[in-house]
N, C-alpha and C positions, 0 to 999 in steps of 0.2 A: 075655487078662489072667490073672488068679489066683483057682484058684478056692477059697483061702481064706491067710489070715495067714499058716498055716505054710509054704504052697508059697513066697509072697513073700521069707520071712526064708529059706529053701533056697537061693533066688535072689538074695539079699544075701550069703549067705555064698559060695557057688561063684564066685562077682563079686570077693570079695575086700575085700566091706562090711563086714562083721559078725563082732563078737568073741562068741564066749561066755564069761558068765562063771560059773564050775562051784561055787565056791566061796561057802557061803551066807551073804545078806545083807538085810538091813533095808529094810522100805518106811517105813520113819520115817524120817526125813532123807536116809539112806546110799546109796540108791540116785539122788535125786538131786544130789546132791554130787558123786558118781560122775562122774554124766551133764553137771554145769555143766563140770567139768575138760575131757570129751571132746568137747562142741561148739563148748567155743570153742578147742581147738587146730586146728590147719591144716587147712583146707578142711571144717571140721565134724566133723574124727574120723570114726569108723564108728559105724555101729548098735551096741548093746549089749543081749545076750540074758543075762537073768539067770534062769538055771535054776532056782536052790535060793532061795528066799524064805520069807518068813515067815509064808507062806501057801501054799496048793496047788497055786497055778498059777505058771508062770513070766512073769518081766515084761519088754516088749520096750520100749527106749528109746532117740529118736536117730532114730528109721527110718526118716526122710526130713532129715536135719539136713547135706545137703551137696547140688548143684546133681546131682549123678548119681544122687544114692538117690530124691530125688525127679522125675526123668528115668524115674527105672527102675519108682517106684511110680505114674507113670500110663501103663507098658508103651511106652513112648519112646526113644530113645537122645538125643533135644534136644527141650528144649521148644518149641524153632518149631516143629517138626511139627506138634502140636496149632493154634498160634496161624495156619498156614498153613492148614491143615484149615478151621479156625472162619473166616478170612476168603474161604475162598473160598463157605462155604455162605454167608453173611451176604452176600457181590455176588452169590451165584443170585439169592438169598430177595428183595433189594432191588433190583434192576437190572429196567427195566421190560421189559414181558412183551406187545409192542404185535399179535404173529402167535403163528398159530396154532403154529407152527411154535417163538416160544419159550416159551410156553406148556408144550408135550409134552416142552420139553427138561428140566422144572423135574419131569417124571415120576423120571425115576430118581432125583431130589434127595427128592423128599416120601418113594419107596419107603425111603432108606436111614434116612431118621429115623424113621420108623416102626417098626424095625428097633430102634430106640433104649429106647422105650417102656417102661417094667417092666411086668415081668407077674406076675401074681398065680398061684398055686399052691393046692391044694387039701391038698397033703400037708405034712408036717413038714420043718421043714429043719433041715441038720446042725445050727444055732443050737440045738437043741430034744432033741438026745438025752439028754439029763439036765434035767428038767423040775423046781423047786422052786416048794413054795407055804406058804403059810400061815409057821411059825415058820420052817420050814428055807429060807426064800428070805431069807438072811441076808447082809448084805453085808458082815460079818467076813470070810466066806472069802474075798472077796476082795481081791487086795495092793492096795490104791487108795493113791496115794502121800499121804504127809506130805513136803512138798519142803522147808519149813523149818522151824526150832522155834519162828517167829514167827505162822506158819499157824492159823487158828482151827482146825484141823484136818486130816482126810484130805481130797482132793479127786477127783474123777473128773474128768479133763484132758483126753483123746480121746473124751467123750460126742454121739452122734449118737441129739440129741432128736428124736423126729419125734410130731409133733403135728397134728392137723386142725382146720383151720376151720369150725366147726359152720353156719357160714352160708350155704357153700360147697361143702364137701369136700373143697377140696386139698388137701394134705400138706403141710407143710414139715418139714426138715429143716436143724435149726440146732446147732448146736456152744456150747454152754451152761456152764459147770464148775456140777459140782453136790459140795456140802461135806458128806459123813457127818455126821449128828447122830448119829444109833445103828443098829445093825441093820437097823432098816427103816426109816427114812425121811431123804433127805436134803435141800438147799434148793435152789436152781431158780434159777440170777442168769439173770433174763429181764431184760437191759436194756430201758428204755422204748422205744426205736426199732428193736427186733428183730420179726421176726414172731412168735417164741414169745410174747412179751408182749403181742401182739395177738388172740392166740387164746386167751390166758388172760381178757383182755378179754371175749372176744366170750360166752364161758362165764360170765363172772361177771354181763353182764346178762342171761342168758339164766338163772340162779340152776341153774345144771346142774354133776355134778360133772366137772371134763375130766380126759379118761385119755390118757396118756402111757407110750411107749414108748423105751427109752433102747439103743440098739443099741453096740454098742463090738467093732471089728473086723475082724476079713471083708477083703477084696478093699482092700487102701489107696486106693484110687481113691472107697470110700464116705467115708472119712474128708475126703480129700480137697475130695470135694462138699460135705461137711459148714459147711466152710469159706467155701468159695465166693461173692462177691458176688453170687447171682444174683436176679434181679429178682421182686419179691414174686408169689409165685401160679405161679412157671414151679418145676416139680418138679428137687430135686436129683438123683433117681436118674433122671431123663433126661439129666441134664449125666455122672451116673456111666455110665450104658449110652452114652452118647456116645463117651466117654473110650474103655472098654473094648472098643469093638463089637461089643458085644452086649446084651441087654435084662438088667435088673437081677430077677431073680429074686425074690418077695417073699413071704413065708406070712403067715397071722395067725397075733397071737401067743395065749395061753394065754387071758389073763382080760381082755382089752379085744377093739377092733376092730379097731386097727393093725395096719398089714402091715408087715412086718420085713423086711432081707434074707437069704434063707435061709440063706449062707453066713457069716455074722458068727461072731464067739466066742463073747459072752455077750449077754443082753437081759434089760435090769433093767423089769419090767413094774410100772405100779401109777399114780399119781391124784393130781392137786393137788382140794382141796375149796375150790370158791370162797368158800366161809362161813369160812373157817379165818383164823382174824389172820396178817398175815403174820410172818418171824421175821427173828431176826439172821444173820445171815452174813460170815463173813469172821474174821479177816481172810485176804488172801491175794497173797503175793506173786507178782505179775503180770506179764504181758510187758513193760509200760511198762518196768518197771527199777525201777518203784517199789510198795509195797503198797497192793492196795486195802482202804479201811477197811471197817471193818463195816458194814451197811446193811438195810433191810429186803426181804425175797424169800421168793417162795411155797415151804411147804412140801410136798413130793413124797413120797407113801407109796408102798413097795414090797410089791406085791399076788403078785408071783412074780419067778424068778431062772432064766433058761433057759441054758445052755452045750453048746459043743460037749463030747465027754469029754476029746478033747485041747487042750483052749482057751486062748489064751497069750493073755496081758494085755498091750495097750497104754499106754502113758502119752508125756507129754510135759512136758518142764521146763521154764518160761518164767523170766524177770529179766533181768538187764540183757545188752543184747544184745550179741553174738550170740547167738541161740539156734535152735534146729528152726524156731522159727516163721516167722524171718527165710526161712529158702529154702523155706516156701507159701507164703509174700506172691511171693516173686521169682517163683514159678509163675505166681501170679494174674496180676500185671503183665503177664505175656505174656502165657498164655492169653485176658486180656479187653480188650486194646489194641485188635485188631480190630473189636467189638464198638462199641465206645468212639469208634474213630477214623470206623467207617462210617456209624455209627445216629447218635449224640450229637455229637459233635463232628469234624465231614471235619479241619480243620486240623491235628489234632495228629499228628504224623510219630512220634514215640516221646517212652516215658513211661518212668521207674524210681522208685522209693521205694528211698532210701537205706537201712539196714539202720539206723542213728540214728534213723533218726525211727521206727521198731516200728511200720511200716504206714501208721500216717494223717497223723504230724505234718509229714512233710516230703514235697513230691513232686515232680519235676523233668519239664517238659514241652520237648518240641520241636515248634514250632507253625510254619506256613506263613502268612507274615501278608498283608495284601493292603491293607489299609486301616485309614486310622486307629483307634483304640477296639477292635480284634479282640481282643489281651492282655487287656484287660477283658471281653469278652466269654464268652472261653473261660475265664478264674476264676470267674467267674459260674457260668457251668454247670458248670461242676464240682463246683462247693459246692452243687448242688444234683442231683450224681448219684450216686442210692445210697451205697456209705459212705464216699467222696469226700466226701462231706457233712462227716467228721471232719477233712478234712484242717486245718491249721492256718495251717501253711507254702509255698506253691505257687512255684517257682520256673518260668519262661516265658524260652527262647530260641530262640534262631534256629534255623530248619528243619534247617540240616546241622549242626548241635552234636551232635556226639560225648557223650551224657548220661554215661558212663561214663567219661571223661575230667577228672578230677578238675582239669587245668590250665585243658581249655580253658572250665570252668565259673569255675576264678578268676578269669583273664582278661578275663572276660564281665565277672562282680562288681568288681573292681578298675578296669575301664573304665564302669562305668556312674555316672550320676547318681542318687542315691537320692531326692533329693526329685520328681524326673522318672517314676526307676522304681515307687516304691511305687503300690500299688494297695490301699486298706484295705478291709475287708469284717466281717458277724459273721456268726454260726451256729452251726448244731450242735454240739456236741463229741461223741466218745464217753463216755460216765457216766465212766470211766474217767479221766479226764484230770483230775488234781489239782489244776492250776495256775489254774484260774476259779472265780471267786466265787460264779458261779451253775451249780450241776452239770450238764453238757450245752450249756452256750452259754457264746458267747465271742466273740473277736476273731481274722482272720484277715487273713494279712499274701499276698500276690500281690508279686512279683517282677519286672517287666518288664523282661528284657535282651535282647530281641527288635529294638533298635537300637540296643543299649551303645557301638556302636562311632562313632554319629552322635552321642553326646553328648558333654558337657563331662567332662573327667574329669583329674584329677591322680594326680603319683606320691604313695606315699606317702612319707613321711618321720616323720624322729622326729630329737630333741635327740642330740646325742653322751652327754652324760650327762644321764641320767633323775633327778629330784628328785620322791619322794612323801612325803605323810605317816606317820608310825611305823602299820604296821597292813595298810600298800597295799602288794602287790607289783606286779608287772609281766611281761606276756612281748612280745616284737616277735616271735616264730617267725614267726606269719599276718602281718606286714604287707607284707612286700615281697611274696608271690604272691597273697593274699588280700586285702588291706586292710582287716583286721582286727587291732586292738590291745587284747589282753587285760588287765583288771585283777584283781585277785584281794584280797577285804577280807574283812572278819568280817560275817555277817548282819545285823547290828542296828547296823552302823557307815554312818553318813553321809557318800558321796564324792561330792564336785563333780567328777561327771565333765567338764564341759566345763572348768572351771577348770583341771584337771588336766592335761589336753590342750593349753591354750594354753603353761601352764607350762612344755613338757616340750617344745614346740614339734612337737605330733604333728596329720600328716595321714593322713586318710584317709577311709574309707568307711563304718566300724563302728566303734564299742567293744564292748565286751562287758564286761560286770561279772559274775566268781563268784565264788562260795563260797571263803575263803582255802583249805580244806581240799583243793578240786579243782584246785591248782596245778600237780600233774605229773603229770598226763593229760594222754593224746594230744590231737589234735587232734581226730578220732572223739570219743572219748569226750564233750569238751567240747561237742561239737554234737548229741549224746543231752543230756547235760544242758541244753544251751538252750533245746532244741525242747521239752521234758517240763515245764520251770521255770517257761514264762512263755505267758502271756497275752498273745498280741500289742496287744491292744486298753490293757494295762495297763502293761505291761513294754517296749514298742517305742514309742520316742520320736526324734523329729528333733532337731538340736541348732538352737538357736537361729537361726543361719544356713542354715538345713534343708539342709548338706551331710555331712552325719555321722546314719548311724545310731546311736542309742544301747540297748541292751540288757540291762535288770537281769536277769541269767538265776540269783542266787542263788536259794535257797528263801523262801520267803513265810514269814511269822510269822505263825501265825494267830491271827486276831482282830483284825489293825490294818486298818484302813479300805482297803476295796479286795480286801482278801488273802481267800482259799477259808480256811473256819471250820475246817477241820480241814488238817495237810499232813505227808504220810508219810514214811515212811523208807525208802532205797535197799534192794532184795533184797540181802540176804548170807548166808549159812551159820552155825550158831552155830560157838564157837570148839570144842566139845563135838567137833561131826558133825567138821568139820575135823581134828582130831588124830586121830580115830578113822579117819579113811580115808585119812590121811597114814602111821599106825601099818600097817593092813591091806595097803597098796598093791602089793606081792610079792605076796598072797597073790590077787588079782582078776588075772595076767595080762595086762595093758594095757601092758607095755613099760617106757618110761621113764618116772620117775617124772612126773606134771603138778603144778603148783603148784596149789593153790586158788585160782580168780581173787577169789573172797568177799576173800583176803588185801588187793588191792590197795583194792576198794572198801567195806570199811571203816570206812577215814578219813572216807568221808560221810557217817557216818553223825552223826545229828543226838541220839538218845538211845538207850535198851535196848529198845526198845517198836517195833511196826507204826508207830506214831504221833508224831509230833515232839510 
């Protein structure tokens, strides 16, 4: 693998990945506006290495934001290799062991993980050849982005927290964004169902203060891990020395006990104090697509500042997708199918999350069914595996469905019965998730087209000519492949949707109710918007005749009965950052010019503020 950032980005550029850009530029907005332009053109763009910044170090962005960069940053040329690797250790590890004989065979399996291990160091590591403390461990110097002018500030976006269990001693390693308040100290979004919030727990009753170590860098396979579902108490730098084959190298670092990886860029060192109130944070627009508000989260002091001397900064730009983040999710999906399909659930044949649903809201299964109530079975456990837990949306077909096959999944929806298929359920959400009432729980909707084909099912249709009220538009695009009929009104306007539908003589399987504003977006887009709007438990209703889905997927008002107290506003760019990088764009080398996608979304936007 790589034994540090710069070898990686050498190995993106002689690949034919990575642009440099020479000409100097802004970590206040500019540099991500840059980076929203080039990940969502075709196939992700390339990585972007911004030399000259506004700060010392240079800033690398993008560098996994295409199915090859990330192929490339876990030392792969296809992610099934991994996903092949991890299933065949998972049928050693679990296939029974009845002679002696296979027994001894399970020797060379236990030697090579072992193999895996991190290991700890006595010496300093490159992380560590410039050493700061006291005033000069200042986090000015470094370029930590401002991605929008809506941002309650700078944020640290590729941070690989690693914290210990004081009750225990295990390690985790969680991916946290932590928000610059000043110099030394910034805030800590430990969501409640994370293990970092667990371990801040376990210290606050323990009245002890917990030291935290923030590593950023190094080998992308640490970042990686960072990320990673892995189940509470199992080390991530065993899943990174897995990846890599080889053991993850670790030092301690300057003024705590944590062990770091030697190789990283920088390690922001220093202490949350469990006596301490907690503070504000935010706001910050987020991979949903949409900003998270403000909220309370512990404060982090910085006690020291470690760097390589040639240390190049990570980040990454999340909103409305697509973004980098979308192709580690795609990573995940593969890499922990196996897992998923041997341990938890045998039935499921293949899994994808759609890039619309930003990881958890939507997910598509291909299950092997045997008997009655199985579809139910498997949404079950899912919602209660790991951070599956968030999912919202669960879509269940038949063993040979083609997931990726965008027809044969309408087909399936367009031939099934909905009052037959639906499967309702509640749970968790991620904090994150705007559209419920109560933050973290909600309504989840299961999918059953696992025998769409044995059920009752009609074409769709619709009137020759459409009659709405002044206010209502319409589209039929989804009905004849999806059987979905789009309406489009003003927020705070009252549509009978079933009335509307007899009037207009429409059949089908869906409606869907948005935002007048979201009328000419794609069809993608409109199903980022569905999954992010609503509340299944709130917003998904049967019609009357329970053969019609119905879908109020506009924005919520807050404060009316039902609706989440606060609700945000879509990530966009201001029109400032925009001109400024539409003026500069000769001047950065990227080619042809790219539009600012901010231009198209907007229209969505509900006010001037994070906050509707």
């Amino acid at each position: 693998m790589y034994k540090s950032l710069a070898e990686f980005i050498e190995r993106l550029e002689s690949a034919g990945e990575l642009i440099r850009i020479g000409t100097p530029v802004s970590s206040d907005c500019e540099i991500a506006e840059i980076t929203d332009r080039m990940v969502k053109s075709e196939g992700g763009g390339k990585a972007l290495l911004f030399e000259h910044t506004d700060r010392e170090f240079p800033v690398i962005t993008n560098m996994m934001g295409s199915e090859r960069r990330m192929a490339m940053a876990l030392g792969v040329e296809r992610l099934e290799e991994i996903s092949t690797l991890i299933e065949q250790l998972v049928r050693q590890a679990t296939s029974p062991k009845d002679s002696l004989g296979d027994k001894l065979r399970m020797l060379p399996l236990l030697g090579e993980v072992a193999k895996w291990f991190p290991r700890k160091s006595k010496r300093r590591g490159a992380c560590q050849q410039v050493v700061l403390t006291g005033e000069e461990a200042s986090l000015d110097r470094l370029p930590i982005l401002r991605s929008r002018a809506l941002d309650g500030g700078r944020f640290v976006t590729l941070p690989m927290v690693n914290t210990i269990d004081p009750d225990t001693g295990v390690r985790n390693v969680g991916m946290y964004r932590m928000q610059v308040f000043d110099a030394h100290t910034t805030g800590m979004h430990w969501h409640r169902h994370k293990t970092g919030a667990r371990h801040f727990e376990s210290y606050k009753r323990r009245g002890e203060r917990m030291p935290v170590s923030v590593a950023i860098g190094g080998d992308p396979v640490y970042t990686y891990s960072a990320t990673a579902p892995m189940p509470d108490n199992l080390d991530e730098y065993l899943l990174a020395g897995m990846l890599r084959h080889k053991p993850v190298e670790l030092v301690k670092c300057i003024t705590n006990d944590i062990y770091i990886p030697a190789d990283c860029d920088f390690v922001i060192e220093g202490y949350v104090d469990v006596h301490e109130e907690p503070v504000v944070e935010g706001d910050f627009g987020d991979h949903t697509g949409f900003f998270s508000l403000t909220d309370l989260y512990p404060r982090f002091h910085v006690t020291a500042i470690t760097h390589r001397r040639d240390a190049i900064y990570p980040a990454t730009v999340v909103g409305i997708p697509p973004q980098e983040d979308a192709y580690i999710s795609q990573a995940t999906e593969r890499i922990f199918l196996a897992p998923i399909r041997l341990v938890m659930q045998p039935e499921i044949i293949d899994m994808t999350m759609p890039v619309a649903g930003t990881s958890h809201n939507i997910a598509l299964l291909s299950i092997a069914t045997r008997y009655t109530g199985q579809a139910v079975k498997v949404a079950q456990g899912m919602w209660s595996a790991g951070q599956m837990m968030f999912n919202k949306y669960l879509v269940l077909t038949p063993a040979d469905t083609p997931l990726r096959d965008a027809k044969a999944i309408a087909r399936l929806i367009r031939e099934c019965s909905p009052k037959r298929a639906i499967i309702r359920g509640e749970g968790i959400y991620d904090v994150l998730d705007h559209a419920t009432a109560t933050c973290g729980y909600g309504g989840k909707i299961a999918l059953d087209l696992t025998s769409a084909t044995e059920q009752e099912w009609r074409t769709p249709k619709i009137a020759n000519e459409v009659s709405l009220p002044k206010g209502i538009e319409h589209s039929a695009e989804l009905l004849d492949e999806w059987s979905v009929w789009m309406l489009f009104a003003d927020n705070e306007a009252e549509v009978r949707v079933e009335e509307l539908a007899r009037t207009n003589g429409v059949e089908c399987n869906c409606i869907a109710l948005f935002d007048a504003r979201a009328k000419d977006l794609s069809g993608e887009e409109l199903l980022w918007l569905a999954a992010a709007n609503t509340d299944p438990a709130r917003d998904v209703a049967l019609s009357s005749d329970e053969s019609t889905v119905i879908v109020d997927a506009r924005p919520k008002h807050p404060g009316k009965a039902g609706n989440p107290a606060r609700f945000p506003n879509v990530v966009v760019s201001d029109p400032q950052t925009i001109a400024k990088v539409d003026t500069r764009w000769p001047e950065y080398g990227l080619g042809d010019f790219i539009t600012s996608p901010s231009k198209r979304y907007c229209r969505l936007l509900l006010s001037d503020k994070a906050e509707w």
